[in-house]
ROLUMPA-123675 format. One record per atom (N, C-alpha, C): residue in three letters; atom name; x, y, z. Coordinates in Angstrom, 2 decimals. Layout:
pt res ala	atom CA	X X	Y Y	Z Z
...
END
This chain:
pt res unk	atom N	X 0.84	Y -1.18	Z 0.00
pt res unk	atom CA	X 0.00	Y 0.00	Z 0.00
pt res unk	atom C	X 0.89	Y 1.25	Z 0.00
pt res unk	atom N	X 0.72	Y 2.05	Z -1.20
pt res unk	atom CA	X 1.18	Y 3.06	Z -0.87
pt res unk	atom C	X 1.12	Y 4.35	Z 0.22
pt res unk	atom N	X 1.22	Y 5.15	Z 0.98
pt res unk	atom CA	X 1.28	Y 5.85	Z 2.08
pt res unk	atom C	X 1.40	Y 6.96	Z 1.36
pt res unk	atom N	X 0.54	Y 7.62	Z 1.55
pt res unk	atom CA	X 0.24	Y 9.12	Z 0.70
pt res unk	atom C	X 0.11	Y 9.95	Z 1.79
pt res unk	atom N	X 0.65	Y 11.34	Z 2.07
pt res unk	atom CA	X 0.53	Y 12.83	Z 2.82
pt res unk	atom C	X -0.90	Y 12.86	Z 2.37
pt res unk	atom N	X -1.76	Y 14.10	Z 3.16
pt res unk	atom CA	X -2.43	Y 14.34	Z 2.89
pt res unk	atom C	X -2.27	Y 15.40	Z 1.72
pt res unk	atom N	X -1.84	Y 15.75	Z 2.17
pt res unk	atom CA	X -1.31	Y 16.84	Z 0.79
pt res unk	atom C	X -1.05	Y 16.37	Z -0.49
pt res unk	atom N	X -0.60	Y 15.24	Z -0.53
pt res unk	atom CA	X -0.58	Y 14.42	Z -1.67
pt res unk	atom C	X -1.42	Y 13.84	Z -2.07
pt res unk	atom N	X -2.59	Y 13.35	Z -1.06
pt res unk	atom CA	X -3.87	Y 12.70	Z -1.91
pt res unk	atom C	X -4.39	Y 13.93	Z -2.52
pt res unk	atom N	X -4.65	Y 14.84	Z -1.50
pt res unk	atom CA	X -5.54	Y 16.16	Z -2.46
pt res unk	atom C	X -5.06	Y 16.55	Z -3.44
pt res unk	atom N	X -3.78	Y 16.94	Z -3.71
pt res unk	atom CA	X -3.07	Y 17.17	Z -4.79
pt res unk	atom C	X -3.27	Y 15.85	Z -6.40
pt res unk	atom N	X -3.51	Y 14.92	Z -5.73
pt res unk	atom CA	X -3.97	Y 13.81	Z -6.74
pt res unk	atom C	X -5.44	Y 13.90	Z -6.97
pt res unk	atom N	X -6.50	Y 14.01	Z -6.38
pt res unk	atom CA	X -7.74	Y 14.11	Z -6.29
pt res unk	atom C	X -8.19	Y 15.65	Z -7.21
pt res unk	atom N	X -7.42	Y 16.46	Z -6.79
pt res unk	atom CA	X -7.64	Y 17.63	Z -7.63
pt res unk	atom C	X -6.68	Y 17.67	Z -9.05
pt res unk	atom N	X -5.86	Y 17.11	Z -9.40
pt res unk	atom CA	X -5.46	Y 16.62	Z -10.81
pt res unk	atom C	X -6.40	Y 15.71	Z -11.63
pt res unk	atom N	X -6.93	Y 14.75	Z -11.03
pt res unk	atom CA	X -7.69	Y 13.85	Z -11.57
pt res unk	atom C	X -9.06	Y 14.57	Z -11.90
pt res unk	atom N	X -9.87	Y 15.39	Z -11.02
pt res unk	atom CA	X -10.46	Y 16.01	Z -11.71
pt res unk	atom C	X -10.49	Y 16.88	Z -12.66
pt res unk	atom N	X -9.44	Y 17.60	Z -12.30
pt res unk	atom CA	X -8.96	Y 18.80	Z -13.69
pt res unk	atom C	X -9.40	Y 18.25	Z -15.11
pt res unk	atom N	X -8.61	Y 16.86	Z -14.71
pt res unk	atom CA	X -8.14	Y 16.14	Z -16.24
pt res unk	atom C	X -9.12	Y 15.75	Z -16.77
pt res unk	atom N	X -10.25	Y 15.65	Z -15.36
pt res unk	atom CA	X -11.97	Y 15.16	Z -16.16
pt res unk	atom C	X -12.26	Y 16.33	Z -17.04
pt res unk	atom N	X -12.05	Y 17.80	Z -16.74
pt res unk	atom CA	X -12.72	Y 18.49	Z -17.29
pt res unk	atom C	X -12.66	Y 18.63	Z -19.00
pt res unk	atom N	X -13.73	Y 19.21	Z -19.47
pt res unk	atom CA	X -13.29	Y 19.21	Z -21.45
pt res unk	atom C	X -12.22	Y 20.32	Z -21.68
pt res unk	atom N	X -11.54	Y 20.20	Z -22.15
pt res unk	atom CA	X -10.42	Y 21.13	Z -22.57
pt res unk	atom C	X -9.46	Y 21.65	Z -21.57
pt res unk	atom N	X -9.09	Y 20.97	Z -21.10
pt res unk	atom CA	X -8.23	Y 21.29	Z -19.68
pt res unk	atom C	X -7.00	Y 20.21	Z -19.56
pt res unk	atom N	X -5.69	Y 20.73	Z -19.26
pt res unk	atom CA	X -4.95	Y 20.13	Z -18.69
pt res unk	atom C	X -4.17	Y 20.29	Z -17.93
pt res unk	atom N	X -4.09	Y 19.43	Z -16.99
pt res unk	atom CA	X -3.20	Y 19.81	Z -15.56
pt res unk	atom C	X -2.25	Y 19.02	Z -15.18
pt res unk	atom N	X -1.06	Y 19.27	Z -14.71
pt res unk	atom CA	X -0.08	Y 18.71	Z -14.22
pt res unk	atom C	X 0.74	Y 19.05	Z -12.81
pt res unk	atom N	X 1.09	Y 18.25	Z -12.01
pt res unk	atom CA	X 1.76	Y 18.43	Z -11.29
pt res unk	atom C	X 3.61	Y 19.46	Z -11.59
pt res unk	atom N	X 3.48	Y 20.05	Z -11.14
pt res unk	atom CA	X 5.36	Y 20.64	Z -11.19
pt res unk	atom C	X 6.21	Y 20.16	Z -10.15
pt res unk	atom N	X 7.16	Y 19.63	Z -11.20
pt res unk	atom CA	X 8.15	Y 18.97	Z -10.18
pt res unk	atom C	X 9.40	Y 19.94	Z -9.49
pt res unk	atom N	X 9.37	Y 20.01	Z -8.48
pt res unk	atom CA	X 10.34	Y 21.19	Z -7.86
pt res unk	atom C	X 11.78	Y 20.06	Z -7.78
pt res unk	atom N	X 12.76	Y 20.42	Z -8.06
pt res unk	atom CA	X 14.11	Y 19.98	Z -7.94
pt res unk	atom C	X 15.02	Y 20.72	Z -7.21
pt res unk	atom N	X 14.35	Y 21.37	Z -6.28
pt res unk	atom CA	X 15.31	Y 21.92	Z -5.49
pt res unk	atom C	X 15.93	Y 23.96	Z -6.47
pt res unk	atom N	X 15.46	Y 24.05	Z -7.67
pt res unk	atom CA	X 16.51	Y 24.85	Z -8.09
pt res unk	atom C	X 15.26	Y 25.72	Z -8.53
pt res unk	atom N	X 13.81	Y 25.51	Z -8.06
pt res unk	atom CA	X 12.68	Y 26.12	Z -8.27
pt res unk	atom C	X 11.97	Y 26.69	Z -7.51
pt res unk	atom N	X 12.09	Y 26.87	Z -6.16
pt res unk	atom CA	X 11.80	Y 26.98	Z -4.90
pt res unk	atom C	X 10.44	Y 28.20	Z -5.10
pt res unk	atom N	X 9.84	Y 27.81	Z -4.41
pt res unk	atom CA	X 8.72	Y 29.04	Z -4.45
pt res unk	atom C	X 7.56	Y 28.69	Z -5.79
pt res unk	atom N	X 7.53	Y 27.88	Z -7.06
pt res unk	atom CA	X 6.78	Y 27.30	Z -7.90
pt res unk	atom C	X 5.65	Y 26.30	Z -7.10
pt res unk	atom N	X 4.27	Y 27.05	Z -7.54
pt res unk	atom CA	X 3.18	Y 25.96	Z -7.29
pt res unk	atom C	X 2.79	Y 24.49	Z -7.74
pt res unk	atom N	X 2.30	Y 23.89	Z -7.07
pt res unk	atom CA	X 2.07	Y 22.57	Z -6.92
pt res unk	atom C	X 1.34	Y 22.42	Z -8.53
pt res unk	atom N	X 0.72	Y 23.23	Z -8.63
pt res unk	atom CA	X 0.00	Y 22.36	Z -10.16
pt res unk	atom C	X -0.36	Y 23.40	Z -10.90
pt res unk	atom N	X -0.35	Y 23.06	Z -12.53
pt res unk	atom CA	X -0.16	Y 24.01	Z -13.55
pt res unk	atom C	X -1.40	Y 23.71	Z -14.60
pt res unk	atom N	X -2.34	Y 24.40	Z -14.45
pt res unk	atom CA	X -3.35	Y 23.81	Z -15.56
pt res unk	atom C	X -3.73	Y 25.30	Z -16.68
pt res unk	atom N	X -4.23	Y 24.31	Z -17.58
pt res unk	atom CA	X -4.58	Y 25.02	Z -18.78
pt res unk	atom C	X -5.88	Y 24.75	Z -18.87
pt res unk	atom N	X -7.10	Y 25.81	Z -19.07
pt res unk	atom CA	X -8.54	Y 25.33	Z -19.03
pt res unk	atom C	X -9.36	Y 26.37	Z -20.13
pt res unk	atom N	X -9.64	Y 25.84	Z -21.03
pt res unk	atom CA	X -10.22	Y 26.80	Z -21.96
pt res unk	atom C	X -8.94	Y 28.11	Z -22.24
pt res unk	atom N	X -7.80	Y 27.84	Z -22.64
pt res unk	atom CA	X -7.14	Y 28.56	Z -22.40
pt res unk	atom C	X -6.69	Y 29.74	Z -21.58
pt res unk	atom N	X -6.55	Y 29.35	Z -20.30
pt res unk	atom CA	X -7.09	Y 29.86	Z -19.30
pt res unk	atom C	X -5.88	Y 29.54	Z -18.22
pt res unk	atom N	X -4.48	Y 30.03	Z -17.84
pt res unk	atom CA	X -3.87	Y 29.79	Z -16.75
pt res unk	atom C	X -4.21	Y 29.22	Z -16.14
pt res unk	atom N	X -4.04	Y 28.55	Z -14.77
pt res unk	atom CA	X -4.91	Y 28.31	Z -13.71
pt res unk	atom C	X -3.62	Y 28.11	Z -12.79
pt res unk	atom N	X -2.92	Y 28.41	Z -11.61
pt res unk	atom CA	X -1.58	Y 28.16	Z -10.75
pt res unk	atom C	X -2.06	Y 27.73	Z -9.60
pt res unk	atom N	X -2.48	Y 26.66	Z -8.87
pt res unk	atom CA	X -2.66	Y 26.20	Z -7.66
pt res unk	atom C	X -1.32	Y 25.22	Z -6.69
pt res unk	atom N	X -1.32	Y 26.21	Z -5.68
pt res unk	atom CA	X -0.60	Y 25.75	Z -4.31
pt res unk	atom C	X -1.66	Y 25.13	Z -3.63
pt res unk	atom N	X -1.14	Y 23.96	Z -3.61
pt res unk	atom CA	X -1.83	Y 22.97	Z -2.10
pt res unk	atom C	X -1.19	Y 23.17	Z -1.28
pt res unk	atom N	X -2.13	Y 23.00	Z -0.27
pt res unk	atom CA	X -1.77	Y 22.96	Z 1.06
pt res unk	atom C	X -2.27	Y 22.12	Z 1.80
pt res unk	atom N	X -1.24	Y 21.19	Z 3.19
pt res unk	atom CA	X -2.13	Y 21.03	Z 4.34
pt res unk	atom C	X -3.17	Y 21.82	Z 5.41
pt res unk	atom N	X -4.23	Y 21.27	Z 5.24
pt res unk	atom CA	X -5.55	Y 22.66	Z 5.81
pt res unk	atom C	X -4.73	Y 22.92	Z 6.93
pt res unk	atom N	X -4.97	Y 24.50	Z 7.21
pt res unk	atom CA	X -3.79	Y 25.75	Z 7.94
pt res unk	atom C	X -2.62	Y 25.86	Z 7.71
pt res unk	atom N	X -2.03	Y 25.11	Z 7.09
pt res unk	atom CA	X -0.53	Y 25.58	Z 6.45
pt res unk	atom C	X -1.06	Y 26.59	Z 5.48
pt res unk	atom N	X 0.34	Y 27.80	Z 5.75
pt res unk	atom CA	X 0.11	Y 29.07	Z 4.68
pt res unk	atom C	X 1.34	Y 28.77	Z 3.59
pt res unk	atom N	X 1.09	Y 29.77	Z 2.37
pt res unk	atom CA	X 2.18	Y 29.59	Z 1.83
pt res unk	atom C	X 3.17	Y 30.47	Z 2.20
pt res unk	atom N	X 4.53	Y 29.98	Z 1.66
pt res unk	atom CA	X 6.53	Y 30.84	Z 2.30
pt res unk	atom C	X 5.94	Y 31.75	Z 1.36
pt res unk	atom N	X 6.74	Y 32.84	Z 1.98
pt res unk	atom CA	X 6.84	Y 34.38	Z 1.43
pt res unk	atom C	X 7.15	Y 34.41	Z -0.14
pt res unk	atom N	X 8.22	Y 33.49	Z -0.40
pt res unk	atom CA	X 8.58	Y 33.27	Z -2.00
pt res unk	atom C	X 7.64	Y 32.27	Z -2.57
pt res unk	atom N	X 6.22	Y 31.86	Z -2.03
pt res unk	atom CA	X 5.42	Y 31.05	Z -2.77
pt res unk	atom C	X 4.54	Y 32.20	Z -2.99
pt res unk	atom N	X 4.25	Y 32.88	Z -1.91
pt res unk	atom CA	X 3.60	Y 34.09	Z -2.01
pt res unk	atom C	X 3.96	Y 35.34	Z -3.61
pt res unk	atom N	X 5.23	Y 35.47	Z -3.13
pt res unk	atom CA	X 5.76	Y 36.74	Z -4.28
pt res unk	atom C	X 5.83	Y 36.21	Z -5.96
pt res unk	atom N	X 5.86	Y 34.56	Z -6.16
pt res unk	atom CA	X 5.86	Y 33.72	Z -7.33
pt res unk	atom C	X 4.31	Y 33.80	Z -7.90
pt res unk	atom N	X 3.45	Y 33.59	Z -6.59
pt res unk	atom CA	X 2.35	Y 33.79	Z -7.65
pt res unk	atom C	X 1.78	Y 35.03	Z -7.61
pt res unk	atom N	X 2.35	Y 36.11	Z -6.88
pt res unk	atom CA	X 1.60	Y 37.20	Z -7.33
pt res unk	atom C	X 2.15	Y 37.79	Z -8.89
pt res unk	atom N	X 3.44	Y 37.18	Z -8.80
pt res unk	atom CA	X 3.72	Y 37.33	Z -10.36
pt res unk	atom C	X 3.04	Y 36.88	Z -11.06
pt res unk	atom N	X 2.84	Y 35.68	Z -10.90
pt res unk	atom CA	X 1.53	Y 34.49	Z -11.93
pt res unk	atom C	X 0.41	Y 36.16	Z -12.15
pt res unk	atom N	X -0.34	Y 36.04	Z -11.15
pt res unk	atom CA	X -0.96	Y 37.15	Z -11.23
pt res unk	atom C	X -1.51	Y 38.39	Z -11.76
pt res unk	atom N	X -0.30	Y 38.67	Z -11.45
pt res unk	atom CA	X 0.47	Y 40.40	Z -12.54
pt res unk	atom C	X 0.22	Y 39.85	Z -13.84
pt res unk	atom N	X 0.70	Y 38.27	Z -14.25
pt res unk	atom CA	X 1.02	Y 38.35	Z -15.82
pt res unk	atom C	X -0.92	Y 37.99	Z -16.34
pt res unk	atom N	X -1.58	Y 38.11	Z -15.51
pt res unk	atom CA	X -2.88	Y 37.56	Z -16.26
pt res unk	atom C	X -3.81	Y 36.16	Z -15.90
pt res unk	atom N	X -2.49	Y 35.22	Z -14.90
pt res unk	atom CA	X -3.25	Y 34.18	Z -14.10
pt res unk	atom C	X -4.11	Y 34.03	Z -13.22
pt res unk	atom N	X -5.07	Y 33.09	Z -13.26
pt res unk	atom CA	X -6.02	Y 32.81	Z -11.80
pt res unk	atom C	X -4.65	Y 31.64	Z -10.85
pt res unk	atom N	X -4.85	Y 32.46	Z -9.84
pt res unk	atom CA	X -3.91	Y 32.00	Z -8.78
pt res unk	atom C	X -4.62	Y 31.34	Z -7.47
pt res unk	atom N	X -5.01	Y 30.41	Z -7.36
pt res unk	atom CA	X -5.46	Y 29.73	Z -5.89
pt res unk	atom C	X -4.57	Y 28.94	Z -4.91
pt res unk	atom N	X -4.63	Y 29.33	Z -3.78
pt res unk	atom CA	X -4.09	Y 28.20	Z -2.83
pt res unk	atom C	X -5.57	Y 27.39	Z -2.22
pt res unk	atom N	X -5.12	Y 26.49	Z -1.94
pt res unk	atom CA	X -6.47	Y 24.97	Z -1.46
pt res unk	atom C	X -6.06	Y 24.09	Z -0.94
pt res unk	atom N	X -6.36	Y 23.57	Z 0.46
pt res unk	atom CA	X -6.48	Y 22.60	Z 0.66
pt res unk	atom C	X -7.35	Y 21.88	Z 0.45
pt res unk	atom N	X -8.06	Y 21.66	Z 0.02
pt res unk	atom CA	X -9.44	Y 20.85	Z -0.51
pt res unk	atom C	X -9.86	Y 20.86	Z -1.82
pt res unk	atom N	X -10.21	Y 19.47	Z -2.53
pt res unk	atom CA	X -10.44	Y 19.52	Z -3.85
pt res unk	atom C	X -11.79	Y 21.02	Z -4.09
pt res unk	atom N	X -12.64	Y 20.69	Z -3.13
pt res unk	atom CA	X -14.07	Y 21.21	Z -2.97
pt res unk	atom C	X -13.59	Y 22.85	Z -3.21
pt res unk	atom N	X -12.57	Y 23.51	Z -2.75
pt res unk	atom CA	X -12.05	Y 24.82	Z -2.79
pt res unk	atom C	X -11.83	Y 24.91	Z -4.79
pt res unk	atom N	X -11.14	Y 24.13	Z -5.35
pt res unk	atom CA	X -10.89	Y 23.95	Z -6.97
pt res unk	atom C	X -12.09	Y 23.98	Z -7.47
pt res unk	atom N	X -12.72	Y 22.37	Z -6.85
pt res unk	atom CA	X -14.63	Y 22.56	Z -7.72
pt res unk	atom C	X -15.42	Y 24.08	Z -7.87
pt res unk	atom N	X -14.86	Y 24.64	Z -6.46
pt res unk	atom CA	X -15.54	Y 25.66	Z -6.32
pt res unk	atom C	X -15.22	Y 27.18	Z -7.40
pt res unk	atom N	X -13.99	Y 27.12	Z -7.57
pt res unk	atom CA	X -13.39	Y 27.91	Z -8.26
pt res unk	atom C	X -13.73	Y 27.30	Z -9.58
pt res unk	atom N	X -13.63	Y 26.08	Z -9.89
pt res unk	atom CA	X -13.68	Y 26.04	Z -11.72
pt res unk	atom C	X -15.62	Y 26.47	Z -12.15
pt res unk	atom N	X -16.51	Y 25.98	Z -10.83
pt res unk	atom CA	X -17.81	Y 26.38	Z -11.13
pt res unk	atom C	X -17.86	Y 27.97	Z -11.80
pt res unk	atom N	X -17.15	Y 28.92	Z -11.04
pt res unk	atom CA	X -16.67	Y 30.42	Z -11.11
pt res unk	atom C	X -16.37	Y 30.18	Z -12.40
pt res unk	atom N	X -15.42	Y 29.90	Z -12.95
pt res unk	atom CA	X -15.12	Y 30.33	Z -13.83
pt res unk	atom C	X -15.89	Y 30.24	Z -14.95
pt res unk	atom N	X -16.74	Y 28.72	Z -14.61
pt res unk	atom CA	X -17.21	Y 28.35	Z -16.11
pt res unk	atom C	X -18.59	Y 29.57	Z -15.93
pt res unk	atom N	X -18.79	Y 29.80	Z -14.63
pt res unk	atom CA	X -20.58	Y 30.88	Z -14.62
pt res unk	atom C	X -19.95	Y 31.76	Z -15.75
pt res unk	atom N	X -18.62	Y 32.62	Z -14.87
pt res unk	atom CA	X -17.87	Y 33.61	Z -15.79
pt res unk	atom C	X -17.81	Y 34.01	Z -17.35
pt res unk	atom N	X -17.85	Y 32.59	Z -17.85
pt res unk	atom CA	X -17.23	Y 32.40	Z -19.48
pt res unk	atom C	X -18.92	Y 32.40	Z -19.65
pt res unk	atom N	X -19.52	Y 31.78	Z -19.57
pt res unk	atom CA	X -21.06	Y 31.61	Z -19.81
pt res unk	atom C	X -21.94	Y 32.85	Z -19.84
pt res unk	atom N	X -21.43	Y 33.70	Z -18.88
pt res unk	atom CA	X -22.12	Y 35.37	Z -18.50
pt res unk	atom C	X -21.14	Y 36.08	Z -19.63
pt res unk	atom N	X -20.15	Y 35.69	Z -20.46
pt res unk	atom CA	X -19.76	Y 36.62	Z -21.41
pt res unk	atom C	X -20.24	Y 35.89	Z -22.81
pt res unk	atom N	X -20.56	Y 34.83	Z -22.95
pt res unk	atom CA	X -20.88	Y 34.28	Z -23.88
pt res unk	atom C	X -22.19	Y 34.58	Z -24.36
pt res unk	atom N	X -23.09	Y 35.02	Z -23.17
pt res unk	atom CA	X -24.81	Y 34.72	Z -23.04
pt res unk	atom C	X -24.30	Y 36.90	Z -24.03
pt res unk	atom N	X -23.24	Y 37.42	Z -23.13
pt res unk	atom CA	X -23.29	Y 38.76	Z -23.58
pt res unk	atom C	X -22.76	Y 39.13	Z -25.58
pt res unk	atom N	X -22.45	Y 38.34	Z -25.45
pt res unk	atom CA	X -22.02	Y 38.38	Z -26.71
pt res unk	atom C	X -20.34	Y 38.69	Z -26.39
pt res unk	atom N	X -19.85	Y 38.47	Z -25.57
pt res unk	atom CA	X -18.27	Y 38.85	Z -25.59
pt res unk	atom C	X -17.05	Y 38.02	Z -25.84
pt res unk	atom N	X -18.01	Y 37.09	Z -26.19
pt res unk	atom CA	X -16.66	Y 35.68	Z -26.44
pt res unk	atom C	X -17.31	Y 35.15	Z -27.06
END
């Protein structure tokens, strides 16, 4: 049996759904030590950034996880930290209302 962190199941649980979604892909980033401060997972959704840091629920993110994605940010990304898949569900519902309220407008 493998022995998974919690942080690691959620981090798997919220990839696996990503990957359910239509036009979306997500991956884990592998930190090697020479990346320090890069979030846990990198998705693409309707062409659409997406930068999520997991966390163990009440762990915050380091100051340089902090200042990395406010760059994400600056450049145009949706940036979430989550411990819980339910925090992602919750956010991709957002987005898709989002795209749907510009679509219904004629803006996309």
């Amino acid at each position: 049996m493998v022995n998974l962190s919690k942080e690691s199941t959620t981090e798997r649980n919220i990839l696996e759904y990503l990957n359910s979604l239509p036009m979306t892909k997500a991956a884990k980033r592998i930190q090697d030590g020479r990346q320090k401060g890069h979030s846990d997972i990198i998705c693409c959704h309707f062409g659409i950034l997406i930068i999520i840091e997991v966390k163990k629920v009440g762990e915050k993110q380091t100051l340089l996880q902090k200042v990395t994605m406010d760059e994400w940010l600056k450049a145009g990304a949706i940036c979430l930290v989550a411990d819980t898949l339910g925090q992602v569900k919750q956010m991709m519902e957002e987005l898709l209302k989002a795209r749907t309220d510009l679509i219904k407008e004629g803006k996309i």
